[in-house]
SETORSE-319705 format. One line per 8 residues: number of its first residue (from 1); for each residue x, y, z of C-alpha. Coordinates in pm, 1 decimal. Example, Ala and Ser with C-alpha at 12.3 -4.5 7.8 and 13.67 -1.06 7.14 Angstrom:
1	1230.0/-450.0/780.0  1367.0/-106.0/714.0
END
This chain:
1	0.0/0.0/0.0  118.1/352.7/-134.4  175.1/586.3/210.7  -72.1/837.1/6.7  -418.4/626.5/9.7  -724.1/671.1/-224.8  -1044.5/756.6/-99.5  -1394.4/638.1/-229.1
9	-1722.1/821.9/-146.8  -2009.7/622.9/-313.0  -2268.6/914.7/-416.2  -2642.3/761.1/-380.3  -2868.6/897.5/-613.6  -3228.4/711.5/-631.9  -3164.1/441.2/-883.5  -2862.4/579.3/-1056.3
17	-2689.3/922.7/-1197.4  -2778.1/908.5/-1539.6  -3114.6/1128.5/-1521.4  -3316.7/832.1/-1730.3  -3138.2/567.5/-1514.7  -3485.9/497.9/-1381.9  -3634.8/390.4/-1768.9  -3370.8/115.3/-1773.4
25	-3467.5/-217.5/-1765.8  -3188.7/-278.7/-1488.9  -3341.0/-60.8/-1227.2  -3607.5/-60.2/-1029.9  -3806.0/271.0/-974.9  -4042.3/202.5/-669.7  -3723.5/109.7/-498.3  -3685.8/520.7/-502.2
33	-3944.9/474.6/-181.6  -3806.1/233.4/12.1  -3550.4/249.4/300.3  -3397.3/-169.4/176.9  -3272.2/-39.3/-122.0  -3035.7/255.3/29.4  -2972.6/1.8/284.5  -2814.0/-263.7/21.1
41	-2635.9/12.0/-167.6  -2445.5/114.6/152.9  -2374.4/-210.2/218.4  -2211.7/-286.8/-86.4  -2020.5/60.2/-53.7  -1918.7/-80.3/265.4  -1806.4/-471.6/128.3  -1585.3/-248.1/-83.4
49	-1417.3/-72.7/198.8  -1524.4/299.5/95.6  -1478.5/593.0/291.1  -1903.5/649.6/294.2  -2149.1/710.3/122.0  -2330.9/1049.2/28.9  -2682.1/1183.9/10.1  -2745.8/1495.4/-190.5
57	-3075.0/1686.4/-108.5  -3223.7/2015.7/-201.1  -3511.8/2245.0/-54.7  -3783.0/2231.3/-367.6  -3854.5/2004.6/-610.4  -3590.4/1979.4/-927.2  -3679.8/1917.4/-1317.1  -3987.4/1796.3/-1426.1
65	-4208.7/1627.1/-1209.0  -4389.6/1476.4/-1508.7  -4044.5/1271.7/-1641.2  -3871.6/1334.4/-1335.7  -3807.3/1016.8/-1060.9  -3835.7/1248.9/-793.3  -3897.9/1070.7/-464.1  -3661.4/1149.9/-237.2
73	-3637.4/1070.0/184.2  -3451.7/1338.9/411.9  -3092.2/1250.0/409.4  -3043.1/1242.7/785.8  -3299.8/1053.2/840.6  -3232.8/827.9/606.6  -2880.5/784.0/666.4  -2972.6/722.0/1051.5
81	-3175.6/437.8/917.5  -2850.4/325.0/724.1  -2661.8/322.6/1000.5  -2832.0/46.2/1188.2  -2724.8/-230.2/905.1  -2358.0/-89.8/847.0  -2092.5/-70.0/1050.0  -1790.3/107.4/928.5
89	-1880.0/305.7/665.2  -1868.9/706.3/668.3  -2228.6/845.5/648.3  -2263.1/1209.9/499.0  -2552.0/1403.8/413.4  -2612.5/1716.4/233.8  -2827.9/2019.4/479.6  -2760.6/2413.2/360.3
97	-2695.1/2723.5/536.0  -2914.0/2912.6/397.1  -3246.7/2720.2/474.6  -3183.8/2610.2/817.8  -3106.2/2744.9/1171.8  -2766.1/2634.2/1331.6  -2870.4/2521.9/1594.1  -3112.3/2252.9/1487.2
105	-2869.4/2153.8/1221.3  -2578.9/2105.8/1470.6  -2832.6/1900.3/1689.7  -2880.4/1657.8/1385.4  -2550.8/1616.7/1248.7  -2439.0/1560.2/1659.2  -2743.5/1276.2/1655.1  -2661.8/1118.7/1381.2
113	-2273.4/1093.6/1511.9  -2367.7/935.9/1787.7  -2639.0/669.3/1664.0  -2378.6/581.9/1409.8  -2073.0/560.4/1656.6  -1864.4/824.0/1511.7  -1949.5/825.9/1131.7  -2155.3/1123.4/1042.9
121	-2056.4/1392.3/768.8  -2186.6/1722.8/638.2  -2159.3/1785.3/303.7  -2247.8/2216.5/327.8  -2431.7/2393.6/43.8  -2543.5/2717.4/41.5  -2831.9/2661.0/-207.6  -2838.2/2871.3/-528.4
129	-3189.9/2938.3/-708.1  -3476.1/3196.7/-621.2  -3751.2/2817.8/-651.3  -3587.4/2742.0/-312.6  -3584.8/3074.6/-113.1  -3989.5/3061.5/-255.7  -4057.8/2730.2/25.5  -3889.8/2956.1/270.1
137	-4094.3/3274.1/287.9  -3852.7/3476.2/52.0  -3938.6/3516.5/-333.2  -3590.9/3611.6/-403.9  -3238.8/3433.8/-302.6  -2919.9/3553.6/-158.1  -2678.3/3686.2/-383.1  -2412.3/3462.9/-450.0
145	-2140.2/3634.1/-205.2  -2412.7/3700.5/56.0  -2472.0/3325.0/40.4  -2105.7/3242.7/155.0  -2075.2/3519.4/426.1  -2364.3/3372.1/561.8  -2216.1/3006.1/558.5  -1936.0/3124.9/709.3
153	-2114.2/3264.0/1039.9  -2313.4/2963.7/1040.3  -2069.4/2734.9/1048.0  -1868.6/2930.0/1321.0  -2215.4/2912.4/1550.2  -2214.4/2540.9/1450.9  -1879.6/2421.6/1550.6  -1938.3/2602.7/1873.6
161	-2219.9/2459.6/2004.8  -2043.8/2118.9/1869.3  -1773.9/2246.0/2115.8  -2012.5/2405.7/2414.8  -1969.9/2015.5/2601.4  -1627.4/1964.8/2673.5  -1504.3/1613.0/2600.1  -1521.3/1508.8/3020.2
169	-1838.5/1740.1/3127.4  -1987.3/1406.0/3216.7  -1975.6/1286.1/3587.9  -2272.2/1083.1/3646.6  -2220.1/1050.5/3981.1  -2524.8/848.0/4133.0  -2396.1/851.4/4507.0  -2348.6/1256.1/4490.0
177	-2635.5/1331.1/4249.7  -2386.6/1513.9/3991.2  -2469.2/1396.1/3636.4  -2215.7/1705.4/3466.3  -1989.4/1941.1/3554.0  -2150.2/2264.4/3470.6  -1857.3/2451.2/3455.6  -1763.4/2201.2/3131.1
185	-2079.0/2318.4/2958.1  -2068.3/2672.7/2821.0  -2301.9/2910.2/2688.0  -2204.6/3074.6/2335.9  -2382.5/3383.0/2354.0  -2300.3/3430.6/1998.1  -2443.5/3759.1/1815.5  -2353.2/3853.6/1497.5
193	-2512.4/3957.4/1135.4  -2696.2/3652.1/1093.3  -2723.2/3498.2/1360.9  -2826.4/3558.7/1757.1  -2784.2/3196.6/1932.5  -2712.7/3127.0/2297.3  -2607.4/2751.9/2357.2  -2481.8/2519.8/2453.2
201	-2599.9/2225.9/2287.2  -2829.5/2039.2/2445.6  -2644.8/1712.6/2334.1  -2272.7/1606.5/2474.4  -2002.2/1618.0/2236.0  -2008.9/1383.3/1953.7  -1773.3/1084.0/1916.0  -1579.4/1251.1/1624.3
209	-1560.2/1619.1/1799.3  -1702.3/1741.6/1506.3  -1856.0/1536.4/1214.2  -1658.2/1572.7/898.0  -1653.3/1907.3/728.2  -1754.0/1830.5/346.6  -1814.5/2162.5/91.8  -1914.4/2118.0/-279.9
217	-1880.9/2437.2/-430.2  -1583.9/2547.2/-648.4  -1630.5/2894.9/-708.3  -1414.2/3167.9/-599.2  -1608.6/3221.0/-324.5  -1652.6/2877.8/-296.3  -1264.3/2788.7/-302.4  -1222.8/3073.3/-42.2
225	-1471.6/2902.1/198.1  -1340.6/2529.3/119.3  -987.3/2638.6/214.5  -1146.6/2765.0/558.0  -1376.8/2460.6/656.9  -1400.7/2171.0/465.2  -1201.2/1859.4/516.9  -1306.1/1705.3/199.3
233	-1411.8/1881.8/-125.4  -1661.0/1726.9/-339.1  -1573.7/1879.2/-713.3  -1633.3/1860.0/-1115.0  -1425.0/1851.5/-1389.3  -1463.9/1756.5/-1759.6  -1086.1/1743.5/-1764.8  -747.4/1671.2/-1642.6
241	-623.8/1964.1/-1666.9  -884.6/2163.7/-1519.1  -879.8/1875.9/-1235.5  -510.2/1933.3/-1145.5  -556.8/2323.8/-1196.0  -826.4/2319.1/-910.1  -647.2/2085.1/-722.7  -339.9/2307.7/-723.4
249	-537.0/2617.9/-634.5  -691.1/2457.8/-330.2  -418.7/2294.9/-188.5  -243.9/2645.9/-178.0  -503.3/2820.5/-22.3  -548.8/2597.6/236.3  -158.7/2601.6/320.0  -188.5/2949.7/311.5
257	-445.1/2944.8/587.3  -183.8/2759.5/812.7  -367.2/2424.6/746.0  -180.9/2146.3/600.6  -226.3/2059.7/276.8  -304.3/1670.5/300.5  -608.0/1794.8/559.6  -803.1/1871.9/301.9
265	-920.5/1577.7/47.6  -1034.8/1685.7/-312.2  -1293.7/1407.2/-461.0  -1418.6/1468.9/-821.6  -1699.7/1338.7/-965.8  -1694.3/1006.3/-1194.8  -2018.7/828.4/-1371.2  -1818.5/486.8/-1440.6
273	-1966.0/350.3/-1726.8  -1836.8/-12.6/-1712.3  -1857.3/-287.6/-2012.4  -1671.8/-586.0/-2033.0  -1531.3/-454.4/-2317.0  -1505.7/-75.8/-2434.7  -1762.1/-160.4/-2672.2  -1979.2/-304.8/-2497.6
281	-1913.8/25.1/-2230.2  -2000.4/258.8/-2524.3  -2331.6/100.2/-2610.9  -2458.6/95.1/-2259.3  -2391.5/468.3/-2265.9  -2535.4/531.7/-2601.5  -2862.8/294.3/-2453.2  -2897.9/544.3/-2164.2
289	-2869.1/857.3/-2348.6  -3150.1/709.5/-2568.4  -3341.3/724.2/-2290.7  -3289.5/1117.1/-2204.8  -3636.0/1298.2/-2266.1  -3545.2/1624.5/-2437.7  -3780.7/1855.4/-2312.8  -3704.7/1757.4/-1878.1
297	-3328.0/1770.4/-1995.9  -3386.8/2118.4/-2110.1  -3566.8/2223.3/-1806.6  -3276.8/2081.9/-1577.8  -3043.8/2203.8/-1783.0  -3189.4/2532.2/-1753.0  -3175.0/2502.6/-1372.6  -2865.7/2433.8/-1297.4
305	-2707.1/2702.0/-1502.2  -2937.8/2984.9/-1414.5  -2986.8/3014.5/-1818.6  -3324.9/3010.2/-1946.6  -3239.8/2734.5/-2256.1  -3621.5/2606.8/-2333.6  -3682.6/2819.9/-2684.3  -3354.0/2721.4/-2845.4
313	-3366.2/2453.4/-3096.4  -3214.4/2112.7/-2998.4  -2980.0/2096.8/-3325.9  -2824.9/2466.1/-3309.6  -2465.6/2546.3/-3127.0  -2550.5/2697.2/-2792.2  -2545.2/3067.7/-2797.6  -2320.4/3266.3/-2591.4
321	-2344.5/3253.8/-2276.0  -2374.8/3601.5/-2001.0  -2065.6/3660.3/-1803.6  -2019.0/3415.3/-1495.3  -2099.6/3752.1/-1257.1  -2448.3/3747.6/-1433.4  -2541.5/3410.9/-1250.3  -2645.5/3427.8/-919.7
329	-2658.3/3025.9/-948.1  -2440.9/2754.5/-888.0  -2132.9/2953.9/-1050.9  -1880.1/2681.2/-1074.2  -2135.2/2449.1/-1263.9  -2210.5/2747.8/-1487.6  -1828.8/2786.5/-1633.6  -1809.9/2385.9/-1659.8
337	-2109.0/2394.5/-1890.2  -2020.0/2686.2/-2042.2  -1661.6/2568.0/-2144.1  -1751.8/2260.8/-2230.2  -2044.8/2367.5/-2485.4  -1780.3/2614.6/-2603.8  -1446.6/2398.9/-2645.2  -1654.7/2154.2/-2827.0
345	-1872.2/2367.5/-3011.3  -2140.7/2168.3/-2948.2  -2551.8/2122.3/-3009.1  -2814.1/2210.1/-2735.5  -2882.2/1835.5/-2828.3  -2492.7/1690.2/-2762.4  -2487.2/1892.9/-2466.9  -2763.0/1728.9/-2291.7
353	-2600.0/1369.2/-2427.8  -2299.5/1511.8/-2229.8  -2427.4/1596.0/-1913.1  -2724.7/1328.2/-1902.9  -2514.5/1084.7/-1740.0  -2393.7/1324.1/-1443.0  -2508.7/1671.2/-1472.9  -2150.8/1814.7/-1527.0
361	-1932.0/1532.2/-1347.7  -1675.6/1356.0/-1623.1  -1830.6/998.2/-1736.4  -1588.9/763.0/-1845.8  -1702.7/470.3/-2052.3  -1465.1/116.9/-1978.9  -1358.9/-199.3/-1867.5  -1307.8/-228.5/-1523.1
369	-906.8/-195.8/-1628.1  -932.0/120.1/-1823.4  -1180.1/295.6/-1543.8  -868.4/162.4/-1271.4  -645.5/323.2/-1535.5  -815.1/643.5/-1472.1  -884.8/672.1/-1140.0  -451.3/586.0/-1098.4
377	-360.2/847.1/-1310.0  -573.3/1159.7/-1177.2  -500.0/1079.3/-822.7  -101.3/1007.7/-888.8  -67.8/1343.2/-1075.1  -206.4/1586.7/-874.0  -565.1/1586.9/-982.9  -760.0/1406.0/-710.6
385	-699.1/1253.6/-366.8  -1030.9/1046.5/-418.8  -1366.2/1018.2/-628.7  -1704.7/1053.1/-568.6  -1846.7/719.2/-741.9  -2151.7/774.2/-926.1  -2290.7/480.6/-1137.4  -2489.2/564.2/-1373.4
393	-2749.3/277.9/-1234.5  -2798.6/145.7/-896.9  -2741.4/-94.9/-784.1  -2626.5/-290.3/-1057.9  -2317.6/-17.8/-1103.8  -2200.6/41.6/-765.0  -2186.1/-345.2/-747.4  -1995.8/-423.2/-1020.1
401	-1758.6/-126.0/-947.8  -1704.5/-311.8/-592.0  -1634.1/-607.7/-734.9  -1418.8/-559.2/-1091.2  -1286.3/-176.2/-1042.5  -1207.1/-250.1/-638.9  -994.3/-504.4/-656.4  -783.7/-407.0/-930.9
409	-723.1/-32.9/-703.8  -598.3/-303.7/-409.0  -367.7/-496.3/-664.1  -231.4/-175.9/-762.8  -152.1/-67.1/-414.2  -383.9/238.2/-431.3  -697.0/126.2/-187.7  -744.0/-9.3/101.1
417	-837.2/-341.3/176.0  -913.6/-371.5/502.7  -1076.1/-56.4/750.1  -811.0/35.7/996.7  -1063.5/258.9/1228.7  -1404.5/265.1/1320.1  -1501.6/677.0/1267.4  -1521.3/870.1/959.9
425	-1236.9/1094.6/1035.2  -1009.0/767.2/1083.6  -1086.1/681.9/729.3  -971.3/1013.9/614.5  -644.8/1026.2/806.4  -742.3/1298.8/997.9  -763.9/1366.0/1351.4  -1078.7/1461.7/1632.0
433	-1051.1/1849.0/1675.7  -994.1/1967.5/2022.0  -1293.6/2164.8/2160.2  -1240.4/2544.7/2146.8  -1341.4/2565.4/2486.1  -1142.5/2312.9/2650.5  -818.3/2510.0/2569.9  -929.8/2797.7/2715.1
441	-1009.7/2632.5/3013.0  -638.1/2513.8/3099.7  -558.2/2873.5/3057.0
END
């Protein structure tokens, strides 16, 4: 085993990435509404020794409900269900800033650490889109900048109140009557633009300190937050050279926050499309894509770039597109589609081809050998520390990833074959934070 080790998130989406994944004859779609299925996807995640697996959720409902397989359970509620028939894999959920109230989010993610024995994650959005703010009394969003000074307050609040318990508050002293030491629980009396919250928790401290810090976006302002907080980075490229660009940029401004560079893990995106031969790869791709309904592909396409694409005709380049400080959107996603429709000069009709299969994220078509290939070259030259798995139909892809793709990582010395530690944070490499109280304390 290499002293720099791979990590594997397996991304859960319903019954696969590709957006017609649930028209395939290898799916299932009323398994979208049933807690057994995400149950058997983690657990083949987990016979395959990944790091965890991911939820992704949103505030409102996204594409077309018509064409759209749009059931979808809470993520921390679901995950909490996970837990009870795992036992080692990392559990991380998506929950944004700008929807919810610190303190009830810190209260969940601090639950779910502690029903799952040290395993929870929080993958932090600040939700773009003005359909989201409308479910939560506002018709309008955030600007983009706003979004990320709020994000940064809130998680300041959060990892305080994570912290208001210190590690021994607990006494539970029957014979005296003491069950904590209140001078180990403090108060955070926090006030500042967003937020007015008192403390402490009303929860002990979690097994892992603080569940693992994950942040998605990869914007400037998104990059400048990352470097602060997160511990992993979940990211998309098209290309290797954008990857290792990114990757580059991070790393430095996290060592220029006087973080090391290694504490912060970058994961791409990657729709495996695996054949036993390339050909046989290709066609399943090509059978999906058949699949995409124009019109819903449109409307999501139109979503997640914040450009209204519905009137322009399917067989026509795509027109230019507004400067990136037009968007008030998901800005990173924005440029990827943007570059990509320009450095190919492609259709409206290619470009939904392109991003059917993962909405931005790179899909590479294979054998299990040429997907290992990939995966061994982007995180051996700079591009990647991990990947964010996302087969393209569950669970028929995640399995067969776990068993042809897995093995071939271990032979290669890349992956682990064995876990080595019981939290989330172990699996990373990286350690349980000291609480910020606790230091003051021995002052």
């Amino acid at each position: 085993m290499s002293t720099r080790e791979l990590h594997l998130n397996a991304f859960l989406m319903g019954v696969g990435h590709h957006e017609a994944a649930w028209r395939h004859p290898r799916t299932d779609p009323r398994a979208l509404g049933e807690v057994a299925h995400f149950q058997h996807l983690a657990r083949i995640a987990e016979r395959g020794t990944f790091d965890s697996v991911f939820l992704a959720d949103g505030v409102q409902i996204w594409g077309d409900v018509r064409h759209t397989a749009a059931n979808r359970f809470e993520p921390i509620t679901l995950l909490t269900a996970i837990s009870q028939a795992t036992e080692r894999i990392g559990l991380i959920a998506t929950a944004s800033t700008g929807f919810s109230e610190p303190y009830n989010l810190a209260r969940l993610f601090s639950s779910l650490d502690h029903i799952s024995g040290g395993r929870a994650g929080w993958n932090i959005v600040t939700t773009a889109g003005d359909r989201s703010a409308q479910n939560f009394n506002r018709e309008v969003n955030f600007e983009h900048a706003e979004r990320y000074r709020r994000a940064d307050e809130f998680l300041d609040v959060v990892t305080a109140l994570w912290d208001s318990w210190e590690d021994d508050a607990l006494v539970v002293d029957r014979e005296s009557g003491v069950f904590a030491e209140d001078a180990k629980v403090r108060e955070i009396n926090h006030k500042g633009r967003f937020f007015s919250v008192r403390g402490p928790l009303n929860a002990v401290r979690s097994p892992q300190g603080h569940p693992l810090l994950v942040q998605a976006g990869s914007s400037e302002d998104g990059k400048a937050f990352a470097s602060a907080w997160a511990e992993a980075v979940f990211t998309a490229h098209q290309t290797h050279g954008d990857a290792t660009a990114f990757y580059a940029d991070l790393k430095r401004r996290v060592t220029a926050r006087g973080r090391a560079a290694d504490d912060v893990k970058v994961l791409p995106g990657i729709v495996p499309v695996l054949g036993g031969t390339e050909a046989e790869a290709r066609a399943l791709a090509d059978e999906l894509d058949g699949l995409i309904i124009p019109v819903r592909a449109v409307r999501q396409l139109t979503e997640l770039i914040g450009v209204d694409l519905t009137d322009h005709p399917l067989d026509e380049r795509l027109p230019e597109f507004p400067p990136v400080g037009h968007v008030n959107g998901a800005r990173s996603r924005f440029e990827l589609v943007r570059d990509l429709a320009h450095r190919e000069r492609l259709t409206l009709r290619q470009l939904l081809g392109r991003l059917g299969g993962g909405r931005g994220h790179q899909v590479v078509a294979g054998t299990p050998e040429q997907i290992a290939d990939h995966i061994g070259r982007w995180f051996t030259t700079g591009a990647a520390d991990g990947f964010n798995v996302m087969a393209p139909l569950l669970p028929s892809g995640l399995a067969d990833f776990v068993d042809h793709v897995v093995p071939l990582l271990r032979a290669r010395g890349l992956f682990r074959t064995e876990y080595t530690g019981r939290t989330l944070r172990e699996h990373y490499g990286l350690p349980r934070p000291a609480g910020r109280y606790a230091a003051t304390a021995s002052l």
